[in-house]
PyMOL commands that place a pseudoatom at each C-alpha (Angstrom):
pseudoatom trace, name=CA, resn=UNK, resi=1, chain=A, elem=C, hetatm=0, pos=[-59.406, -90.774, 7.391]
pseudoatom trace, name=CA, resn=UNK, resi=2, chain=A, elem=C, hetatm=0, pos=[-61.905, -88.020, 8.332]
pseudoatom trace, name=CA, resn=UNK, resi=3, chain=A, elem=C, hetatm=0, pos=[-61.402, -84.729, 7.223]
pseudoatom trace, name=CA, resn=UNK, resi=4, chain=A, elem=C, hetatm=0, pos=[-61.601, -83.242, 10.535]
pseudoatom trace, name=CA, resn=UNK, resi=5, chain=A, elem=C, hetatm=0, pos=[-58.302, -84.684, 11.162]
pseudoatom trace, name=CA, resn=UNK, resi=6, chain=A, elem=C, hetatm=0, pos=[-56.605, -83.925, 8.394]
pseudoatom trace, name=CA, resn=UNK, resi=7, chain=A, elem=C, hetatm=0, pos=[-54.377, -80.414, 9.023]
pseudoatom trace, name=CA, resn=UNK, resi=8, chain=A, elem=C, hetatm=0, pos=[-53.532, -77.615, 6.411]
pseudoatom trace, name=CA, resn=UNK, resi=9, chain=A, elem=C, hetatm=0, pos=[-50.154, -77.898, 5.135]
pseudoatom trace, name=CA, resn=UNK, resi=10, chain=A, elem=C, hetatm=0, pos=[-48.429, -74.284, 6.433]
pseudoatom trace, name=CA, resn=UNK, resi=11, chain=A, elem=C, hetatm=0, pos=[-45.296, -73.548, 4.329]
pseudoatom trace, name=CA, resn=UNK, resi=12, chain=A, elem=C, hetatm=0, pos=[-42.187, -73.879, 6.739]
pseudoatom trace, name=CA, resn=UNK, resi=13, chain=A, elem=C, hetatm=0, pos=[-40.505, -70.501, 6.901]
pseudoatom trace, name=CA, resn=UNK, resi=14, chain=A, elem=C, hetatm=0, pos=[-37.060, -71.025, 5.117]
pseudoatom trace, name=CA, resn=UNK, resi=15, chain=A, elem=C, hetatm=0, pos=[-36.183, -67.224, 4.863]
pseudoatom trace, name=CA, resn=UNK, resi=16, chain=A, elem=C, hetatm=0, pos=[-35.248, -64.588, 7.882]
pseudoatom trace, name=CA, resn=UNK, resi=17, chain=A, elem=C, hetatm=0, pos=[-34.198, -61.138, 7.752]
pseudoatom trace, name=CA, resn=UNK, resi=18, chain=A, elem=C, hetatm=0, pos=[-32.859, -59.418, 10.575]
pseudoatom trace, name=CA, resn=UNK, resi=19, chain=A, elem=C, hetatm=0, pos=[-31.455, -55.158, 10.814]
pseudoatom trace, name=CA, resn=UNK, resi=20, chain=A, elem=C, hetatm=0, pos=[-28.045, -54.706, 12.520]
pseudoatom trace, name=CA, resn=UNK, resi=21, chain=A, elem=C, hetatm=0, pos=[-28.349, -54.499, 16.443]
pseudoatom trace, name=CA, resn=UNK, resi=22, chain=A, elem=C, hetatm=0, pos=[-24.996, -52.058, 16.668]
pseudoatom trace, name=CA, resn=UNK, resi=23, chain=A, elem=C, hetatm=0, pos=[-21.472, -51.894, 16.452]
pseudoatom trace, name=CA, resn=UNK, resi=24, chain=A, elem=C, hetatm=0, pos=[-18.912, -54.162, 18.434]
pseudoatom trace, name=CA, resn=UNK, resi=25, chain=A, elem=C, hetatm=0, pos=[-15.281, -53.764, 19.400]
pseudoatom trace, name=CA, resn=UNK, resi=26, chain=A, elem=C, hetatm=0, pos=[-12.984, -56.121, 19.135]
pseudoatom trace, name=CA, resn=UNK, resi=27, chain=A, elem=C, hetatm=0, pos=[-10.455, -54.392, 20.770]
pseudoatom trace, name=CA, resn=UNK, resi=28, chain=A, elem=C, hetatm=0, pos=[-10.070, -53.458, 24.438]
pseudoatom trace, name=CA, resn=UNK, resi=29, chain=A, elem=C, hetatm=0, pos=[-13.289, -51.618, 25.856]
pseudoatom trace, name=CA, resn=UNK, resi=30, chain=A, elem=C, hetatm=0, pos=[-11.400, -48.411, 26.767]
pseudoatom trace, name=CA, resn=UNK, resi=31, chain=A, elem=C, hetatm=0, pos=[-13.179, -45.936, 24.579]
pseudoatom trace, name=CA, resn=UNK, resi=32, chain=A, elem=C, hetatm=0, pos=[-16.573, -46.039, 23.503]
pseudoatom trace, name=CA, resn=UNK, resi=33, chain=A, elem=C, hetatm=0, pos=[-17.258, -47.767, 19.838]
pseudoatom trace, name=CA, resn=UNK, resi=34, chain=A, elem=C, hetatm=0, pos=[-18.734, -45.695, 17.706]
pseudoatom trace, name=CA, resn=UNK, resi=35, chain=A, elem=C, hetatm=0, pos=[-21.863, -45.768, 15.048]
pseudoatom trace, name=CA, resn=UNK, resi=36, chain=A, elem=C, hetatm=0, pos=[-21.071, -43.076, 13.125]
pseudoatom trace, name=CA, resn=UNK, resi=37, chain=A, elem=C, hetatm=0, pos=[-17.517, -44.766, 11.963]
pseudoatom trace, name=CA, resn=UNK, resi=38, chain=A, elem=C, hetatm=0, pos=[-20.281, -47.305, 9.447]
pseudoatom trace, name=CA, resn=UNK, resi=39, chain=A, elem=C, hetatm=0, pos=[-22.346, -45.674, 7.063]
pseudoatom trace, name=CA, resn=UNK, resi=40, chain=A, elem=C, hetatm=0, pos=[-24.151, -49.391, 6.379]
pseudoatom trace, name=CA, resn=UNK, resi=41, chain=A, elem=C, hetatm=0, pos=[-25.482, -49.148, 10.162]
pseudoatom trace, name=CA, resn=UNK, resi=42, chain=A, elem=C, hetatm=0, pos=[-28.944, -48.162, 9.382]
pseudoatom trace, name=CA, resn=UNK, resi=43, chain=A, elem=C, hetatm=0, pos=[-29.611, -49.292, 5.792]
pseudoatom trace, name=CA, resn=UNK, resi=44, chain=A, elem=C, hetatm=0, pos=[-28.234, -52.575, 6.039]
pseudoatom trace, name=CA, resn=UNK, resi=45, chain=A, elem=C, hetatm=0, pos=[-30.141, -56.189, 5.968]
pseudoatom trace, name=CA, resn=UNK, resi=46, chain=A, elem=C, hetatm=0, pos=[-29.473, -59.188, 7.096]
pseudoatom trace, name=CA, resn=UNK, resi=47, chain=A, elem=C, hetatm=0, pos=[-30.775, -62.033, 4.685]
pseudoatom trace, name=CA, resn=UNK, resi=48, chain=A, elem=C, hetatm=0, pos=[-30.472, -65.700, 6.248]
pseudoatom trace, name=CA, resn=UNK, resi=49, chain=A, elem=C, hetatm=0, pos=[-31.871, -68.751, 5.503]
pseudoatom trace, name=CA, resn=UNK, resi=50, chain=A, elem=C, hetatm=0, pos=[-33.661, -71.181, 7.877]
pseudoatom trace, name=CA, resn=UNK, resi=51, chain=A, elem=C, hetatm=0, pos=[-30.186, -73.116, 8.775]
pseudoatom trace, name=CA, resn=UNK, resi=52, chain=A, elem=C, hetatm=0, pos=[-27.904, -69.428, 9.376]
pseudoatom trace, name=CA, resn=UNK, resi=53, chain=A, elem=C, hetatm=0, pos=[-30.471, -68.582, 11.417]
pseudoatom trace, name=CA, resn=UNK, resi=54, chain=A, elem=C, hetatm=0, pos=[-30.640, -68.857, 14.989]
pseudoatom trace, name=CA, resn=UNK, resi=55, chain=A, elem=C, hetatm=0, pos=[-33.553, -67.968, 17.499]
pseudoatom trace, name=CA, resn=UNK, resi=56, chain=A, elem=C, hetatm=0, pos=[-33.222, -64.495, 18.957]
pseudoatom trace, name=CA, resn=UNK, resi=57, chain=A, elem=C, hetatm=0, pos=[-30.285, -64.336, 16.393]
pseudoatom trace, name=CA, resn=UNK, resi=58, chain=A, elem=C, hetatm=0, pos=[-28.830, -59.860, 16.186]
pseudoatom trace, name=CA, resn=UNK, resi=59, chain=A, elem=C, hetatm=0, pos=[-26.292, -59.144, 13.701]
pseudoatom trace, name=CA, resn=UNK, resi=60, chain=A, elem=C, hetatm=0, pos=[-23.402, -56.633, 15.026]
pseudoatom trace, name=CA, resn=UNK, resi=61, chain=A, elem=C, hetatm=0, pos=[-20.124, -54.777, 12.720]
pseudoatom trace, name=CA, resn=UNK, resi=62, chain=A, elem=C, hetatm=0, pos=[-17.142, -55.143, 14.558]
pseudoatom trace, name=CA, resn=UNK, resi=63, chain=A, elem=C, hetatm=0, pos=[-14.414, -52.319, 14.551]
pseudoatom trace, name=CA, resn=UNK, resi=64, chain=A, elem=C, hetatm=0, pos=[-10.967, -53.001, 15.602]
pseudoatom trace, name=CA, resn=UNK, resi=65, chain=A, elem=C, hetatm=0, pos=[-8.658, -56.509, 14.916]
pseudoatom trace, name=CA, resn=UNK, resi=66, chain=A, elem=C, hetatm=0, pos=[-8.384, -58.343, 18.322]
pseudoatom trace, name=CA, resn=UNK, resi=67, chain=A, elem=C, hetatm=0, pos=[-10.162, -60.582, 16.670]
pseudoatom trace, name=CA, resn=UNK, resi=68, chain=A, elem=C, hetatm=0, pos=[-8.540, -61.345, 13.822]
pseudoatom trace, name=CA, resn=UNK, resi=69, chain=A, elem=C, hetatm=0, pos=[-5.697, -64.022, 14.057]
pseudoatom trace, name=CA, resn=UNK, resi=70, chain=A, elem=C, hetatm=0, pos=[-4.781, -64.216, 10.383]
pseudoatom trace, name=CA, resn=UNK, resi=71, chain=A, elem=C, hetatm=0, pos=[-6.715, -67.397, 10.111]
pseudoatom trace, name=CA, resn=UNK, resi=72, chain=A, elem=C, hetatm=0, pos=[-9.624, -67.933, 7.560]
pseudoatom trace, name=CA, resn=UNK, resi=73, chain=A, elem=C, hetatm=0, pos=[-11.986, -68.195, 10.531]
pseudoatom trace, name=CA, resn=UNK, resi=74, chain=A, elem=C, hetatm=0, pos=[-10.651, -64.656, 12.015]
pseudoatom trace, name=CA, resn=UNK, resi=75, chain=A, elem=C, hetatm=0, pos=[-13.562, -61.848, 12.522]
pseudoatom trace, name=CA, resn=UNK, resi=76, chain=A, elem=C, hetatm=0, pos=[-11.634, -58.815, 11.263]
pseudoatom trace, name=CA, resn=UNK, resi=77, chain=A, elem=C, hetatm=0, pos=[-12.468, -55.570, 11.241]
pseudoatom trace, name=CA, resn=UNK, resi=78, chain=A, elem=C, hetatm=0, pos=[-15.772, -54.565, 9.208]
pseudoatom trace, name=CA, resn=UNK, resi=79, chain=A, elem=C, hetatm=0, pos=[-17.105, -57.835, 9.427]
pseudoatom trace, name=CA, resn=UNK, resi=80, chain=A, elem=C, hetatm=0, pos=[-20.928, -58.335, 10.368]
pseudoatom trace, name=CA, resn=UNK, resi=81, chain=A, elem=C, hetatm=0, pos=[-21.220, -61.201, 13.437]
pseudoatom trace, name=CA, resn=UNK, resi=82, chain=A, elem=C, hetatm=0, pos=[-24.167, -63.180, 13.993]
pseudoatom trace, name=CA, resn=UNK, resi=83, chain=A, elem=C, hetatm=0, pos=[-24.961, -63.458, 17.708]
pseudoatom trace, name=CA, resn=UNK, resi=84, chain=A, elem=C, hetatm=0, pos=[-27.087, -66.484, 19.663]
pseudoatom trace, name=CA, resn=UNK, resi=85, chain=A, elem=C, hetatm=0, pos=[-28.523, -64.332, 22.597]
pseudoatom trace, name=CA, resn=UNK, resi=86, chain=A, elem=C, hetatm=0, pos=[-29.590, -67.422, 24.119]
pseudoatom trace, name=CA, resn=UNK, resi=87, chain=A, elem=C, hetatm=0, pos=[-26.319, -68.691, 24.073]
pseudoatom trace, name=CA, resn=UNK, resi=88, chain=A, elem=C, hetatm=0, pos=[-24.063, -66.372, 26.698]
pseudoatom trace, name=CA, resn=UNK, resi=89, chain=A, elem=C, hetatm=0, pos=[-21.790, -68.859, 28.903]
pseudoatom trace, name=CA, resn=UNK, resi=90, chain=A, elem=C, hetatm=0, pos=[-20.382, -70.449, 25.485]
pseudoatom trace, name=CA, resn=UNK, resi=91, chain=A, elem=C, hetatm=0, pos=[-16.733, -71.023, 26.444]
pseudoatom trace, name=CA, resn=UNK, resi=92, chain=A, elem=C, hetatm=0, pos=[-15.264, -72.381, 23.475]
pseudoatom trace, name=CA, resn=UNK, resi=93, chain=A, elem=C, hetatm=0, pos=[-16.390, -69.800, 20.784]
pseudoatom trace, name=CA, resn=UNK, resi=94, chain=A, elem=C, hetatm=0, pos=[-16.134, -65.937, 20.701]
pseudoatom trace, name=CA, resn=UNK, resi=95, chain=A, elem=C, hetatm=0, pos=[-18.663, -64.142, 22.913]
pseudoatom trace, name=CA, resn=UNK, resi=96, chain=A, elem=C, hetatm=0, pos=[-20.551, -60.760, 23.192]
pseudoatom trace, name=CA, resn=UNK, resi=97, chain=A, elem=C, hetatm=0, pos=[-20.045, -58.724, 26.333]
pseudoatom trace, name=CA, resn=UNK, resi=98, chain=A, elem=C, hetatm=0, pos=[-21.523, -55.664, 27.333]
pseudoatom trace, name=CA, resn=UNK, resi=99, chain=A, elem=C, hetatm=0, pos=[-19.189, -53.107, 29.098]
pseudoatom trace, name=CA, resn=UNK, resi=100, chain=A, elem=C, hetatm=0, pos=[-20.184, -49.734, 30.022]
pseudoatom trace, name=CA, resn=UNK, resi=101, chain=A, elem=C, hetatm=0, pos=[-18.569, -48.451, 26.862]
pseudoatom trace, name=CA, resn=UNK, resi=102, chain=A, elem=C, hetatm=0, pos=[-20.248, -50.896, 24.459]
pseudoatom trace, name=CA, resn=UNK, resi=103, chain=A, elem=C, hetatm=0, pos=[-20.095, -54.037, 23.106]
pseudoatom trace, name=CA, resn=UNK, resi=104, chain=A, elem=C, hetatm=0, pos=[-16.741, -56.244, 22.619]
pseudoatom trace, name=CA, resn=UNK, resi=105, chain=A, elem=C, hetatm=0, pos=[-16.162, -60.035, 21.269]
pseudoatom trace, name=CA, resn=UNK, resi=106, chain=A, elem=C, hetatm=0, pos=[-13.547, -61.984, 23.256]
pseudoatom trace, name=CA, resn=UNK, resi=107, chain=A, elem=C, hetatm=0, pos=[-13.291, -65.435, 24.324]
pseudoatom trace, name=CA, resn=UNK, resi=108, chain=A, elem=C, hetatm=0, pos=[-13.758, -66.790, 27.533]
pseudoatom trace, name=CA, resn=UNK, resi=109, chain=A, elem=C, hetatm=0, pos=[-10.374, -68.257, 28.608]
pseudoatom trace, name=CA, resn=UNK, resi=110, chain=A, elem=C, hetatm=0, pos=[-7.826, -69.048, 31.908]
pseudoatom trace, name=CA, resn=UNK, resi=111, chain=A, elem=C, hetatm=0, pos=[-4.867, -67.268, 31.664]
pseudoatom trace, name=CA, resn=UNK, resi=112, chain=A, elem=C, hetatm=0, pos=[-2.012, -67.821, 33.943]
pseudoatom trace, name=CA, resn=UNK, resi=113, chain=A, elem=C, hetatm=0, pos=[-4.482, -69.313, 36.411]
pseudoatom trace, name=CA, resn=UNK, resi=114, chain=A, elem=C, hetatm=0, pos=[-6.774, -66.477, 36.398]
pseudoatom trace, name=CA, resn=UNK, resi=115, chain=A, elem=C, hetatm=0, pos=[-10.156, -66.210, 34.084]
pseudoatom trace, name=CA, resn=UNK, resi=116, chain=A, elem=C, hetatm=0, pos=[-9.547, -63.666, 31.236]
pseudoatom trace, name=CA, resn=UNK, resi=117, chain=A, elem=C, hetatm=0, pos=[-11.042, -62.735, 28.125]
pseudoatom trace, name=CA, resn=UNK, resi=118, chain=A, elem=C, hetatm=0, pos=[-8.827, -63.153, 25.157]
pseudoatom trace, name=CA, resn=UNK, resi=119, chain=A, elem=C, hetatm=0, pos=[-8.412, -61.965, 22.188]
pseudoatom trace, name=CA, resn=UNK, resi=120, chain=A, elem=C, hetatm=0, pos=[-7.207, -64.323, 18.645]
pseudoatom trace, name=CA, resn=UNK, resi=121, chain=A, elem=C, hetatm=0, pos=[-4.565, -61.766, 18.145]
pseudoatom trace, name=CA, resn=UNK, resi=122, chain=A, elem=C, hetatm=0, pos=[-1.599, -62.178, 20.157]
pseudoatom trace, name=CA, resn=UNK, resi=123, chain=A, elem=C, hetatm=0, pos=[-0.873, -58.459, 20.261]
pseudoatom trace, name=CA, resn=UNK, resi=124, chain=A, elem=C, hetatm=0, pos=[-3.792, -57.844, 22.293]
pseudoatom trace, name=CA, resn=UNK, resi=125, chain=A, elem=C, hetatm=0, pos=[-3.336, -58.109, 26.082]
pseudoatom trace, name=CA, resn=UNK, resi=126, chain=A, elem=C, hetatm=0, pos=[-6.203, -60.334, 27.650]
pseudoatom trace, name=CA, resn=UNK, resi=127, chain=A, elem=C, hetatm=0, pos=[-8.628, -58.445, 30.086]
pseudoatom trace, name=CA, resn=UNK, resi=128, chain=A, elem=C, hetatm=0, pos=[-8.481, -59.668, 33.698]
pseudoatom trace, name=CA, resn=UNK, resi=129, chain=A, elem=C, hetatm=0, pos=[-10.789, -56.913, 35.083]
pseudoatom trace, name=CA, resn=UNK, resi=130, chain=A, elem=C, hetatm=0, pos=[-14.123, -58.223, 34.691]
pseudoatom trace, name=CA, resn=UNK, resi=131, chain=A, elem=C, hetatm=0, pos=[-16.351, -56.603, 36.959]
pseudoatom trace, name=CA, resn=UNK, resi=132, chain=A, elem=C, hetatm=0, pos=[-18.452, -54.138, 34.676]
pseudoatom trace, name=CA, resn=UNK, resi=133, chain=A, elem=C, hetatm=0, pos=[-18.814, -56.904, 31.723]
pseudoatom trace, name=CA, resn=UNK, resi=134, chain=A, elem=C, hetatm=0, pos=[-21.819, -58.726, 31.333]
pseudoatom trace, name=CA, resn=UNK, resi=135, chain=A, elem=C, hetatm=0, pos=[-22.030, -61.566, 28.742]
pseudoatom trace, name=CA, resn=UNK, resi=136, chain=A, elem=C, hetatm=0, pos=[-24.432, -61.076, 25.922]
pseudoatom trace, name=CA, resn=UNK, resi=137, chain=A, elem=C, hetatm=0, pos=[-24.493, -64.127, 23.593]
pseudoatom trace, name=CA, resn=UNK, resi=138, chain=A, elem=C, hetatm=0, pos=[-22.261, -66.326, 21.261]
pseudoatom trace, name=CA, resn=UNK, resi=139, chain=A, elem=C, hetatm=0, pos=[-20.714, -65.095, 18.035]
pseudoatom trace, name=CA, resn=UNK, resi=140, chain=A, elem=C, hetatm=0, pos=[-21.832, -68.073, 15.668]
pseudoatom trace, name=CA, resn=UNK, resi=141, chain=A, elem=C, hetatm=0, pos=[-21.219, -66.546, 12.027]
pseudoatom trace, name=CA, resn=UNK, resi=142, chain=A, elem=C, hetatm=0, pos=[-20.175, -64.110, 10.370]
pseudoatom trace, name=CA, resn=UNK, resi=143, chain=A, elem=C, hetatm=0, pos=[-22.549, -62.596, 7.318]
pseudoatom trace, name=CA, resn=UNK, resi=144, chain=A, elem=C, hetatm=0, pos=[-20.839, -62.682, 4.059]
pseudoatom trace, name=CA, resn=UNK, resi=145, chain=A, elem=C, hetatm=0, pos=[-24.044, -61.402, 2.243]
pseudoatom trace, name=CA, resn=UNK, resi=146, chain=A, elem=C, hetatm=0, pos=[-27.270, -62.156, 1.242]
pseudoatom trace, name=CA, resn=UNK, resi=147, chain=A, elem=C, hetatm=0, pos=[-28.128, -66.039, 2.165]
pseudoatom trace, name=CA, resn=UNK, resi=148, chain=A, elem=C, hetatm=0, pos=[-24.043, -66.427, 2.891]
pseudoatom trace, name=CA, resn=UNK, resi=149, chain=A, elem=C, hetatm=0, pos=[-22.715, -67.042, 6.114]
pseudoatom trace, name=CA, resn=UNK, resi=150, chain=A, elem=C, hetatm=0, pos=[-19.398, -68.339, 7.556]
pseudoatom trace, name=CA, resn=UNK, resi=151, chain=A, elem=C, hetatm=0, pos=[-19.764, -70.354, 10.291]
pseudoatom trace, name=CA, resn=UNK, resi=152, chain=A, elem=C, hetatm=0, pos=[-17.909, -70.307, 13.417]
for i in range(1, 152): cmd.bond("trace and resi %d" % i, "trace and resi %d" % (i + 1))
show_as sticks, trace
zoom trace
C-alpha cells in the first residue's frame, strides 16, 4: 500500500470532564432554587468516561425529594444528574425543564386525561400548569464519582 494512504493512528478520546451547569429542583417550581444551599457548586468536577458520556452532556445537583421514590434508581436530594441536552421530548425518563424560577426534573406523564409532569414520589402533586416550562434535556445518570455513574 502507498504511504500516502496510510492515516496516523489518533488516540480515541476515552476520558471527559465536565463543571456543574447549576442546581435543579425536584420539587414544585414555586420558589427559586438556590446555589448558595451547595458549597461543591463551583469546585466540583465531573469525571466520565467515553460510555457515561453523552454529547452536549451538563451535570446539575438536585435539591428537594420529588424525585426520590425509595427505589434504588430514585434521584434524591444532593445527587448530581447527568443531562442529554439533545434529548428534550424523552417521555419515558426524567426530564429537565426550565421555569422562570429555575430548573426542575419531572417526568412527562397523562394524568387523569390531562398532560402533567410527575413526580416518583407520590406525595408530590403533579403540575398541570405548563405554560412557563420549557423542556431542557433528559436526565440519563446520575454521577456517583469519579468514572462512576448510575444509569437511568
Amino acid at each position: 500500500m502507498p504511504a500516502s494512504l496510510i492515516l496516523p493512528r489518533t488516540p480515541l478520546r476515552t476520558n471527559y470532564t465536565i463543571q456543574l451547569s447549576g442546581v435543579v429542583q425536584a420539587s414544585i417550581p414555586f420558589g427559586p432554587a438556590d446555589d448558595d444551599d451547595f458549597d461543591l457548586m463551583h469546585s466540583i468536577e465531573i469525571m466520565l468516561r467515553g460510555g457515561q458520556y453523552q454529547p452536549h452532556a451538563r451535570a446539575f445537583q438536585v435539591t428537594g425529594n420529588s424525585m426520590d421514590d425509595g427505589t434504588r434508581r430514585a434521584i434524591k436530594h444532593g445527587d448530581i444528574v447527568l443531562v442529554n441536552s439533545r434529548d428534550e421530548f424523552n417521555s419515558v425518563q426524567p426530564c429537565l425543564f426550565e421555569t422562570p424560577n429555575g430548573y426542575i426534573i419531572k417526568i412527562r406523564d397523562v394524568v387523569n386525561g390531562s398532560p402533567a409532569l410527575v413526580s416518583k414520589n407520590p406525595t408530590v402533586e403533579p403540575i398541570f400548569d405548563m405554560t412557563d416550562i420549557r423542556p431542557c434535556g433528559r436526565v440519563y445518570g446520575v454521577y456517583m464519582g469519579p468514572y462512576r455513574v448510575r444509569m437511568l
